[in-house]
C-alpha positions in Angstrom: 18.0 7.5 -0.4 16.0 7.2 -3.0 16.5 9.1 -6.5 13.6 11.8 -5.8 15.1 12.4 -2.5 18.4 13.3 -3.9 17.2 15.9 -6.2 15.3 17.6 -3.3 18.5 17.2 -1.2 20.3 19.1 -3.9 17.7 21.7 -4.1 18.3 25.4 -2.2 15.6 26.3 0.8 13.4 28.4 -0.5 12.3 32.0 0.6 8.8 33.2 0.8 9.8 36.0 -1.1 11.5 33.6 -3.5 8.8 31.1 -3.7 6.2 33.6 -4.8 8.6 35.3 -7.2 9.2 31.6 -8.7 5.6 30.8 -8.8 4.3 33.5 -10.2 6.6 33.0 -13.7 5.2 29.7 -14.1 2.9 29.6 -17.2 -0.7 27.4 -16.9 0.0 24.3 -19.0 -2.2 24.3 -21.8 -3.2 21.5 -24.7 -4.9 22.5 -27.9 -7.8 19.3 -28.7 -8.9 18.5 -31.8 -12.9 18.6 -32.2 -12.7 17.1 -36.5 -16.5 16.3 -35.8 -17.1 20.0 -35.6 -13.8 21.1 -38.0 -12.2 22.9 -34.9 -9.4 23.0 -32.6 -10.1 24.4 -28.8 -7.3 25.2 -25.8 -7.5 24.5 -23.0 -5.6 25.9 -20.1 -4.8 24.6 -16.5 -7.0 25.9 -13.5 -6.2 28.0 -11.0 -6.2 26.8 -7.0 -9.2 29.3 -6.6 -10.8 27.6 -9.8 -10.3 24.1 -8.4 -11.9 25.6 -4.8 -15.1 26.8 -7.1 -15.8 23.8 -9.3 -15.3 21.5 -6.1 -17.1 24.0 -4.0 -20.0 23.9 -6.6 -20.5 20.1 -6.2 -21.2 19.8 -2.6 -24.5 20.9 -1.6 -25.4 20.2 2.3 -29.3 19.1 3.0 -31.0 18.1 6.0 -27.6 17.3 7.8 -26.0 15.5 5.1 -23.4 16.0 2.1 -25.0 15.7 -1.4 -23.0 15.7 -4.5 -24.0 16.9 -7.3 -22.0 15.9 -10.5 -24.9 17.7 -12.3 -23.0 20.3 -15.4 -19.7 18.8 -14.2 -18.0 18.5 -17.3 -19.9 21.3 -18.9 -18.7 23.5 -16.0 -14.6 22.0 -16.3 -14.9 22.6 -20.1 -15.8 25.9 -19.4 -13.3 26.9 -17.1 -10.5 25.8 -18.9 -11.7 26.8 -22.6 -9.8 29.6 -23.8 -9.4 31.6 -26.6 -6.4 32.4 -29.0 -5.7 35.3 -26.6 -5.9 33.7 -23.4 -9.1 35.0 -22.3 -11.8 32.6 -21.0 -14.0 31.2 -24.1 -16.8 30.9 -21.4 -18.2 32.6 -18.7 -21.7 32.8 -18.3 -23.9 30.3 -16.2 -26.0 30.4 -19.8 -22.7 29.4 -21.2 -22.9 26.3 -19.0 -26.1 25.7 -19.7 -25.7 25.4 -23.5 -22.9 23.2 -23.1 -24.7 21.0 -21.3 -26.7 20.4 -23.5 -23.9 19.5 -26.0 -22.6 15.8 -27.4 -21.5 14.2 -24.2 -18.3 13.1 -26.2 -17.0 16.5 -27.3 -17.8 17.5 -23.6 -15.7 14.2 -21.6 -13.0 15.4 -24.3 -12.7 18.7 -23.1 -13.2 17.8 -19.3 -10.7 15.4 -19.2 -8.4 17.4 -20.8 -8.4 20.4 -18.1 -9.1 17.6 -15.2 -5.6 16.3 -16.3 -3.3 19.1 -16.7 -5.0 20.5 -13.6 -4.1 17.3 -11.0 -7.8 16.6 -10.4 -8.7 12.7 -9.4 -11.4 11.7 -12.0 -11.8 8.8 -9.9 -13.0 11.1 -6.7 -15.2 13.0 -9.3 -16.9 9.3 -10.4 -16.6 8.9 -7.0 -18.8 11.2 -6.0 -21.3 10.9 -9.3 -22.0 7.4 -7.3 -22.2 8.4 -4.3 -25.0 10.8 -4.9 -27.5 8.8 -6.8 -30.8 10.0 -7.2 -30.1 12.8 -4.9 -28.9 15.7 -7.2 -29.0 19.5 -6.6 -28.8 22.1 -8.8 -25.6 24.2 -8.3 -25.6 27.7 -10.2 -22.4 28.4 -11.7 -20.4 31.4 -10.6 -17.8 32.3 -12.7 
């Protein structure tokens, strides 16, 4: 047995009851990033498993028959849902909001995205992935958030 399997071995069966209680105490990681081009600081939090479900939700887009990925506001729209201010509330939340960011330094914007990408599990590679895979064919998802 292997040393992973051994811990889960030791660990007690969990309960629903006990799996939601657990769950729910768990704190969204966050990571404060330095912007010194703009003299600022910005946190930014974890997502949510509904907020994952909208930002990959938003990049499909079916046409004629056929799955079209659009990466378009991508990292705009993954800045902006895991932006938060000093109180824990959401620094963005407007489709406008998306738009302005889009329009934004693509450096300070790949910062920010990566950022909530990473301490949220999401595969940047099946993001590029799919940024490929579309090509010329791009929609333009509204934001919903």
């Amino acid at each position: 047995m292997s040393e992973g399997q051994d811990q889960v071995v030791a660990l007690p069966d969990a309960s629903r009851e006990d799996f939601f209680a657990k769950a729910g105490e768990r704190k969204l990681a966050t990571e404060r990033v330095a912007f010194p081009e703009l003299g600022m600081a910005i946190t930014f939090r974890q997502l949510k498993g509904h907020e994952v479900d909208q930002y990959q939700k938003a990049r499909v887009a079916v046409e004629n028959d056929r799955q079209i990925y659009d990466t378009s506001r991508s990292r705009a729209q993954l800045f902006a849902l895991g932006a938060i201010n000093a109180d824990g509330t959401k620094m963005f939340s407007t489709k406008g909001d998306i738009d302005k960011l889009n329009g934004l330094d693509n450096v300070i914007l790949e910062r920010g995205a990566e950022v909530v990408s990473r301490l949220s599990g999401l595969k940047t590679t099946a993001v590029k992935a799919a940024g490929e895979v579309s090509g010329d064919e791009q929609t333009d998802s509204s934001f919903s958030g």
